[in-house]
C-alpha positions in Angstrom: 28.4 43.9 -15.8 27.0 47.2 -15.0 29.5 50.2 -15.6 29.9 53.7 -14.5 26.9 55.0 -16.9 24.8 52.4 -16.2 25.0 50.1 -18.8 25.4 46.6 -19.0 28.3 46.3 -21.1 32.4 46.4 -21.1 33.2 49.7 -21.0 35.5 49.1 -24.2 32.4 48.0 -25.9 30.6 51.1 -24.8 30.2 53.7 -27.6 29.3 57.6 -26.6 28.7 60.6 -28.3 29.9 63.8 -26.2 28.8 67.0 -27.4 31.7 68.6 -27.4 31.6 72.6 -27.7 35.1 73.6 -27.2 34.7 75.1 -24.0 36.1 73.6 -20.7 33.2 71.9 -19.5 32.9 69.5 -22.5 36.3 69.0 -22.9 36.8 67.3 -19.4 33.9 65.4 -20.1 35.7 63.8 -23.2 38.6 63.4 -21.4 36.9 61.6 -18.4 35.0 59.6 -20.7 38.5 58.4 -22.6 40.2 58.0 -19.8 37.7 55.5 -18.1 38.3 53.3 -21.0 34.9 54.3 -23.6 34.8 54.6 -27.2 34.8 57.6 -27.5 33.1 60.3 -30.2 33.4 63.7 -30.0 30.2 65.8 -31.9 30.6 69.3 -32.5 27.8 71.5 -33.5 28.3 74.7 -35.7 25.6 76.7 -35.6 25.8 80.0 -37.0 27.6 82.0 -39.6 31.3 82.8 -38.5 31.3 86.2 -39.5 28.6 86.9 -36.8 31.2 85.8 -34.3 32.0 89.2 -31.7 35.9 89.8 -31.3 35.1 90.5 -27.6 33.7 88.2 -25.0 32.9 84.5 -25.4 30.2 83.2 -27.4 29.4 79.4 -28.0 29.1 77.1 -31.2 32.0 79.9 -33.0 35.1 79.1 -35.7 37.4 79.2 -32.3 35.2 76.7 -30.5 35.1 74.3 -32.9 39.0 74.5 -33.6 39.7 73.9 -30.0 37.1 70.9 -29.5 39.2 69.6 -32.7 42.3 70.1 -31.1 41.0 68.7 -27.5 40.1 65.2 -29.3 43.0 64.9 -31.6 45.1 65.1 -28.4 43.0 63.0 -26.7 42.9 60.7 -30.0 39.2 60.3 -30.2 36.8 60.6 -32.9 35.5 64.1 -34.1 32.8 65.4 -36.4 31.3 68.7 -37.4 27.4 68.6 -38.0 26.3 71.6 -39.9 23.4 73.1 -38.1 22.7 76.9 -39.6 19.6 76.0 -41.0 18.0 74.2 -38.0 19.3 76.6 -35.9 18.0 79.6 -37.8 14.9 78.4 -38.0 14.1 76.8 -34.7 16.4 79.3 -32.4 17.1 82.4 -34.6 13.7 83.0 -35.6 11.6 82.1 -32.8 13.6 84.4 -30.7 12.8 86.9 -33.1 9.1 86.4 -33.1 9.2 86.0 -29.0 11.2 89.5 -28.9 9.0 91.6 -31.1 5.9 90.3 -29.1 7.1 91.9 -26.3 8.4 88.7 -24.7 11.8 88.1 -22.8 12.6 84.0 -25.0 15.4 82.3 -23.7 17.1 80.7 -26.5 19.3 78.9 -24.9 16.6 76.7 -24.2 15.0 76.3 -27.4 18.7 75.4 -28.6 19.1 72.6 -25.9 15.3 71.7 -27.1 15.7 71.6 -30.7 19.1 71.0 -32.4 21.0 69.6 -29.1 18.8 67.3 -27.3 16.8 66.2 -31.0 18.8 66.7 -33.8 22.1 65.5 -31.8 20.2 63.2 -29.8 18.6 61.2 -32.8 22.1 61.5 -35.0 23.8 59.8 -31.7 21.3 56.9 -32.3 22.0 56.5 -35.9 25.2 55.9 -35.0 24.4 53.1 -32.6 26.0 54.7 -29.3 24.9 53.5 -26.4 24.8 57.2 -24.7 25.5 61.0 -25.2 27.0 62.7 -23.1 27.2 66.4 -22.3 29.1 69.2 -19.7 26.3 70.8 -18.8 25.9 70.9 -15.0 23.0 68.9 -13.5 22.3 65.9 -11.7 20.7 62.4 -13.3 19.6 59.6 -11.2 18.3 56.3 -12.4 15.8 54.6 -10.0 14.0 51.6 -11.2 15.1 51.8 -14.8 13.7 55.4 -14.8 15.8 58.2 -15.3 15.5 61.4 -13.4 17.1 65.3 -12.8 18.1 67.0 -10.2 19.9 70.3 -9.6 23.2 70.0 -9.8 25.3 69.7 -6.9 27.3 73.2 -7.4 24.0 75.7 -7.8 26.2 78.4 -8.9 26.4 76.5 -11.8 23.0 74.2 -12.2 21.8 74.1 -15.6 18.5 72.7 -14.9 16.5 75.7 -15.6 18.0 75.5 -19.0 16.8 71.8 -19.4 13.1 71.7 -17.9 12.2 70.4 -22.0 14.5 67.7 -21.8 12.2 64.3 -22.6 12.3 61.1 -20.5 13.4 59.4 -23.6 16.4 61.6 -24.5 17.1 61.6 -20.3 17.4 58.1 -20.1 19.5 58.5 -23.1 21.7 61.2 -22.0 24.4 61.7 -19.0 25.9 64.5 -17.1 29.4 63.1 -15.7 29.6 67.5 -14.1 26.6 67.2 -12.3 28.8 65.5 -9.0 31.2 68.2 -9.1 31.9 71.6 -8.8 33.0 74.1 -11.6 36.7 74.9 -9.7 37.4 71.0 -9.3 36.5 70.9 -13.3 39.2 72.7 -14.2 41.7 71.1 -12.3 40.3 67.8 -14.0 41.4 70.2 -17.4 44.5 70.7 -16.1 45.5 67.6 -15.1 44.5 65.9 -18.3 46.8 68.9 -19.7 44.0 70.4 -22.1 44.6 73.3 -23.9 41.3 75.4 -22.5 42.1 74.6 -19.5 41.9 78.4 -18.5 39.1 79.4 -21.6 36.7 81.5 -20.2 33.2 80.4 -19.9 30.8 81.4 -22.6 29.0 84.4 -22.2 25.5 85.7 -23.5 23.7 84.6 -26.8 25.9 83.3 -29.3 24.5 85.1 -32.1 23.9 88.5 -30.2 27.2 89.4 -29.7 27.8 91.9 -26.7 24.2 91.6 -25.8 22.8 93.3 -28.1 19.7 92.3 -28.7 18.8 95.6 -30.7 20.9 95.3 -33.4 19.7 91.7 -34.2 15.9 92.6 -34.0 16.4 95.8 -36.0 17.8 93.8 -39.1 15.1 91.3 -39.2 12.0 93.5 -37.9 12.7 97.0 -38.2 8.5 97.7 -37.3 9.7 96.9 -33.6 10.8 100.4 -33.4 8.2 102.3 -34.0 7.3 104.8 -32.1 4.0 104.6 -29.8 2.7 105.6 -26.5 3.3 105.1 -23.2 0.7 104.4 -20.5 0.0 104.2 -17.1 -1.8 101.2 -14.9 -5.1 103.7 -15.1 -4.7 104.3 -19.4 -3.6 107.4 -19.2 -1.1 108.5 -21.9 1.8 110.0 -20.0 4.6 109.7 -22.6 6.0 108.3 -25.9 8.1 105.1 -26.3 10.7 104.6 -29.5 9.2 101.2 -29.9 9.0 98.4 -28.0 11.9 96.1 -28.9 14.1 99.0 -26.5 11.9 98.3 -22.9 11.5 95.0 -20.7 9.1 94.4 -17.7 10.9 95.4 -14.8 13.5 97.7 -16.8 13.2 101.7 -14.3 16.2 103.4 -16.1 15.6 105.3 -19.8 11.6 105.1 -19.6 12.1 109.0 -19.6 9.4 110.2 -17.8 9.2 112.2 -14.6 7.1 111.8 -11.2 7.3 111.6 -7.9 8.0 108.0 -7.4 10.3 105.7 -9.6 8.5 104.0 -12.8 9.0 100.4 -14.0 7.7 98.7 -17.0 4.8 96.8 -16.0 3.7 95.5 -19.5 4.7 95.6 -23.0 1.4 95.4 -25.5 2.6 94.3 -28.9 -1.1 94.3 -30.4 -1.4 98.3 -29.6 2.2 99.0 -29.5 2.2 100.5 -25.9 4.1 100.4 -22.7 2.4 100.0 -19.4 4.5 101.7 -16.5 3.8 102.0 -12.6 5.4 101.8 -9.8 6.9 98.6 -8.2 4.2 97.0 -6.6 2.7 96.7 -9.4 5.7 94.3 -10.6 4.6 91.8 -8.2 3.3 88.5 -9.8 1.0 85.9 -7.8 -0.3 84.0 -11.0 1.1 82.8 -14.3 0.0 80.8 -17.0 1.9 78.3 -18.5 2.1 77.2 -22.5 4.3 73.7 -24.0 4.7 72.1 -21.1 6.8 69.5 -20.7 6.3 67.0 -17.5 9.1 65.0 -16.0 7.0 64.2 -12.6 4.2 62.4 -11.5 1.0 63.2 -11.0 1.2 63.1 -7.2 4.3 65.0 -7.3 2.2 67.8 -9.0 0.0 68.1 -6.8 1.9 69.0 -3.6 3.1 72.6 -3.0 6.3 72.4 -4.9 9.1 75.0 -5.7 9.3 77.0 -9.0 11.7 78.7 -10.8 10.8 81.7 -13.1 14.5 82.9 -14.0 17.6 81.2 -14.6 19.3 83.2 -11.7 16.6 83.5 -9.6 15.5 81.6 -6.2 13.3 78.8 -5.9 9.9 80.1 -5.3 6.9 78.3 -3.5 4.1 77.2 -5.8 0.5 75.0 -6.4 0.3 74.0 -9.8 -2.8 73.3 -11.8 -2.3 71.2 -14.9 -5.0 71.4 -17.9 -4.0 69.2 -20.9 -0.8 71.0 -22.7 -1.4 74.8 -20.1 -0.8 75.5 -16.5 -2.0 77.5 -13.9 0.9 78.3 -11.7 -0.3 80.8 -8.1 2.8 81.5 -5.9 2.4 81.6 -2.8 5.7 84.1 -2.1 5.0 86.3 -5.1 7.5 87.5 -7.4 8.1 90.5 -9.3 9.2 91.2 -12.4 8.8 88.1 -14.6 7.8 88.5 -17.8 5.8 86.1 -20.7 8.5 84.6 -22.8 10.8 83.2 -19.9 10.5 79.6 -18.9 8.6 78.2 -15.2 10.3 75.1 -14.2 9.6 72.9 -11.7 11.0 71.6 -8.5 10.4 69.1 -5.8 12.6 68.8 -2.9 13.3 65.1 -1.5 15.8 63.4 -0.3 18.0 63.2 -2.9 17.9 67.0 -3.7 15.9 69.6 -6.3 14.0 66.9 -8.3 13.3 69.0 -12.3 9.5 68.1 -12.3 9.4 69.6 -15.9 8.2 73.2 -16.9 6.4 75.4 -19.6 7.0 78.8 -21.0 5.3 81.6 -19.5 2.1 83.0 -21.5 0.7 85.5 -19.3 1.5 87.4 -15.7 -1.5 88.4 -13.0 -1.3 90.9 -10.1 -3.5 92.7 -8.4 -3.2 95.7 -10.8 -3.7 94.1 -14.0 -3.1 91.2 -16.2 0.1 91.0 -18.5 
């Protein structure tokens, strides 16, 4: 007997891990799962030192989180662990974000977290423990055809998590369900309310979880102060038109505090770590036809790959028409509507449109930019 995951058992005799963050999404998720009939596990992942945690806003993986996914599955009288994470998550998120940062790049560690310690670490504890699946809240759409697993936008784009999982593998997706990705975000918290949950009304989780406030600054400074120093500022031709107080404070695209006056605005066209320069010009020159890709990780087929496909090259941006050329682990990525202002660092991921939606093709992480003007 087949069952609403998919698998051929009773759902009684059904174990699942849900990664359960303590925020609304994860919580319903749980609940859905428990109330269908599952055994049920609830995983929490702390991740980071508490003391870290911002009094303002809402971060993920903090001391409150992890009290109220406790609370959420005592009520719902499920099982709930704690996995100690800070190490992995130092290392494999902290760090590399870091590293990415001080290059001059725009990392998305969000990613690298879904990549590493969620979809790994959490995916290869869930198997130790025998469960048959983990489940998650994020928001995105998995559909099984033929025994193979595949992902989709979700249905609710506002909230589509897909850029955030282009790294996901096939084995951890045939693995792994999204119960959210039918739904829409209002509708989830009226499944919160209903199943009387205490974050119900939590707000969502907002900006890095270890940069309170958004500020990046601070976080670089600590760990590598040489990011500030002081260097010059360039235009598209070379010419030395200003000074910069290091890098670490500009990002392609950024027009406000550059400092320097002329007759038509000036964005950040390029940040060069090796000479510890800033590129500036004006806005056409923000206009990208050509990336290159690094790490890729391919969900679709061959054939899918090679037909004009869409692309993504920010978490909120549109979907932007592409041709892909794939050699060995790299990409070549020329689209065809242009695009300005994307920087190396940030992640390209991959869609095709069919008729069952915005099919995740896979992705990479963007190495270098091309324009007209110059080469990033």
């Amino acid at each position: 007997m087949i069952n609403s995951l998919g698998i051929n058992k009773p759902k009684k005799k059904t174990k699942v891990v849900v990664a359960m963050s303590g925020g609304v999404d994860s919580s319903v998720v749980a609940g859905l799962m428990k109330e269908e009939g599952y055994d049920v596990t609830g995983i929490t992942l702390k991740l980071y030192d508490d003391a870290k945690q911002s009094k303002e806003g809402r971060q993920c993986c903090a001391g409150q989180d992890i009290l109220d996914a406790k609370r959420v599955s005592e009520q719902l009288n499920i099982n709930h662990e704690i996995l100690y994470y800070q190490k992995k998550f130092k290392q494999e998120v902290i760090d590399n974000f870091i590293e990415s940062y001080s290059l001059g790049e725009t990392p998305i560690p969000c990613v690298q977290c879904n990549q590493t310690v969620k979809f790994r670490d959490l995916f290869k504890y869930s198997k130790d423990l025998k469960a048959d699946a983990l489940i998650t809240g994020h928001y995105i759409k998995r559909i099984q055809i033929n025994g193979k697993s595949s992902m989709y936008r979700a249905k609710d784009f506002s909230r589509d998590q897909s850029y955030f999982l282009f790294s996901t593998t096939q084995d951890q997706l045939d693995y792994l369900r999204f119960p959210l990705g039918d739904i829409e975000k209002m509708e989830t918290r009226k499944i919160a309310k209903k199943l009387n949950l205490n974050v119900a009304e939590k707000p969502d989780s907002q900006d890095i979880c270890f940069v309170p406030n958004g500020d990046y600054s601070s976080v670089i400074k600590k760990f590598r102060p040489e990011s500030f120093n002081s260097g010059k500022i360039i235009d598209i031709k070379g010419k030395v038109i200003g000074q910069h107080d290091g890098i670490i404070n500009y990002t392609i695209g950024q027009r406000r505090g550059i400092k320097i006056a002329d007759k038509d605005p000036l964005y950040v066209i390029k940040i060069d770590n090796n000479n510890n320069t800033i590129v500036v010009g004006p806005k056409e020159a923000l206009k990208i036809n050509k990336i290159i890709l690094r790490e890729l990780n391919i969900l679709g087929s061959k054939n899918e790959l090679e037909k004009e496909i869409k692309i993504k090259v920010r978490s909120t941006g549109k979907l932007l028409r592409a041709k892909v050329k794939i050699n060995s682990n790299k990409a070549e990525v020329n689209i065809l509507d242009g695009e300005s202002g994307i920087s190396p660092g940030q992640a390209c991921v991959f869609y095709l449109n069919n008729e069952t939606g915005d099919k995740v093709l896979g992705g990479g992480w963007i190495d270098k930019t091309f324009n007209k003007n110059l080469s990033t």
